[in-house]
N, C-alpha and C positions, 0 to 999 in steps of 0.2 A: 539613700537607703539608711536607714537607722540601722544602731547594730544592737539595739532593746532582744535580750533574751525573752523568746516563749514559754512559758508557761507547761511543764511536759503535762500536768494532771489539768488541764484544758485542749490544747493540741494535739497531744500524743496518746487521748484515749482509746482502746478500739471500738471501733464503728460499729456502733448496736442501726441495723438498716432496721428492725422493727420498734427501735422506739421511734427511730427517724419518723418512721411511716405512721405513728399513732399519732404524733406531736403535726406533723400535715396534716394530716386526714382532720384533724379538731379544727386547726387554722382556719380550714377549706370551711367546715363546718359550721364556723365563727360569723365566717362572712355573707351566709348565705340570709338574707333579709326575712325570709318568714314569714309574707305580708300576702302569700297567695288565702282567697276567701271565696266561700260559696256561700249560697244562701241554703239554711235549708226549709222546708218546708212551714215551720213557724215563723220565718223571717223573710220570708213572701211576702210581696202586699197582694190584698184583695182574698178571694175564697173564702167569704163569711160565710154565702148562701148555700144550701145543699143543691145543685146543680139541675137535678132532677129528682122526681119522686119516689121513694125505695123499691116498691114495686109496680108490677103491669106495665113495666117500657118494656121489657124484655133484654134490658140490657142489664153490665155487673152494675152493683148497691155503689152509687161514690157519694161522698160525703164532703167533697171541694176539689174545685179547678185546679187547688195548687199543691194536692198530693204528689208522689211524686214521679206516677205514669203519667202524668198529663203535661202536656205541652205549655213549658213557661212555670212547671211546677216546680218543688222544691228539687235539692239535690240529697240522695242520702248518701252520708259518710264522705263528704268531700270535705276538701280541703280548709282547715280552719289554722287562723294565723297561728303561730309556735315560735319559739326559740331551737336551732337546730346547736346549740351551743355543748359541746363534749368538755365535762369534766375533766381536765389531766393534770396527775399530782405536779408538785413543785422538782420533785425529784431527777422525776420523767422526761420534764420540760428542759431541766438544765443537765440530764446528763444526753438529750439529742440533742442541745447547742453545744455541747462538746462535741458528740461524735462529729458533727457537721464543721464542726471548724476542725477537726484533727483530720478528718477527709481533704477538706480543703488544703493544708499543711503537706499530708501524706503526697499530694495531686504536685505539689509546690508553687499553690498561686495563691500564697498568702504573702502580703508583702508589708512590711511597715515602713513609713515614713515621719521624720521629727515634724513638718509640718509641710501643707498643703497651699502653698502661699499664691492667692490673687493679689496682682496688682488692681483692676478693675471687677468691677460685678460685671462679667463679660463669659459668656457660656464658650467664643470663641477662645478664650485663656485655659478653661477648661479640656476644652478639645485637646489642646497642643500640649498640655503638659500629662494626659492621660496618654497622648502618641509617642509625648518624649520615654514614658514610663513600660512602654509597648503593650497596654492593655486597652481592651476596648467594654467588653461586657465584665461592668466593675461594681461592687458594694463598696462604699467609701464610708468609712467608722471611725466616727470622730467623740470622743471622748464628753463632752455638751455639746446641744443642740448650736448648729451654726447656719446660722441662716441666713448668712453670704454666698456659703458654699452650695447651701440647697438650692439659693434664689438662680445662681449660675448654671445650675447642674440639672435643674427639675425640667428643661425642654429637650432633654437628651435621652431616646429612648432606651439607652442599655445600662444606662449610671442609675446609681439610686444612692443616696445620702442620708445615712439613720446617727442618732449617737447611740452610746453603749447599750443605755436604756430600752432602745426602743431596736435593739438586734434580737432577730427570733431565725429559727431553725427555716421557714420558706425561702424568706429572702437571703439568707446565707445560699442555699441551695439553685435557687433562681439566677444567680448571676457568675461566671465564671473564675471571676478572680474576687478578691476580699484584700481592701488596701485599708489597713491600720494606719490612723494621723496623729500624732502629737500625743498624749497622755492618755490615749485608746486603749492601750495595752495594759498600762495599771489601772487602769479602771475597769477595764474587763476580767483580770484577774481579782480586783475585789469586790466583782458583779458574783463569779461563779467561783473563786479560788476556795 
């Protein structure tokens, strides 16, 4: 255990739970692909012909097969590809990665360590030193991208391994404990300080 002081205007902010909740809900929103599509009635194939004669069938006037009461016809107002992507200022953003790490802090399953040391790229070394540490559902925030640590860590469904850069308010929230490694911590305080 390191004994690196926190940050109190990072961890010790109070917990805004409705930015928390904007800064999710956009994430969520982020990720949702977009790619549902209908057809609608112009982008039908076939329905040149007018189908029948306008009048003396006795039946209603149509004017194509692929309008879009008719079966195999267009669709109206369906689903056309989008971006569900929510705008949220910079401000917003980083004052619910604070609330969410001072939660975390407040909760006391924030822990720092000077370093995260593999002997081997071996997920089982992993194991043993997240048991020696007594956490199991863990965010591991490593100061640059480590891609030792990830390579080790990435078939373990409750670890997840980000650097500074790339910590956001979900995955803070997502996993129970939040293990700080090596130059994590100033560098997070000159991410958001």
């Amino acid at each position: 255990m390191a004994t690196t002081s926190l940050d109190p205007k990072i961890f010790e902010v109070p917990v805004r739970r409705d930015l928390i909740h904007t800064v999710v809900v956009a994430q969520h929103a982020a990720r949702r692909s977009g790619t549902a599509h209908t057809k609608s009635r112009s982008q039908v194939s076939g329905g040149g012909r007018k189908p029948y004669k306008q009048k003396g069938t006795g039946r209603a006037r149509q004017g194509s097969t692929r309008s879009p009461q008719w079966a195999g016809g267009g669709v109206v107002f369906g689903p056309q590809p989008r971006s569900y992507a929510q705008n949220v200022p910079k401000k917003i953003r980083r004052a619910a990665l604070c609330a969410a790490l001072s939660l975390r802090k407040r909760e006391e399953r924030v822990h720092v360590f000077d370093e995260f040391d593999l002997k081997d790229l071996k997920t089982k070394l992993v194991v043993e030193r997240l048991a020696k540490l007594g956490v199991d559902d863990v965010l591991i925030v490593t100061a640059e991208r480590d891609l030792r640590l990830e390579t080790a860590a990435r078939n373990l469904k409750h670890v997840r391994v980000l650097p500074v850069c790339g910590l956001n308010v979900r995955d803070v929230l997502a996993r129970k404990h939040l293990l700080l490694v090596g130059a994590a911590v100033p560098a997070l305080t000159e991410r958001l300080g």
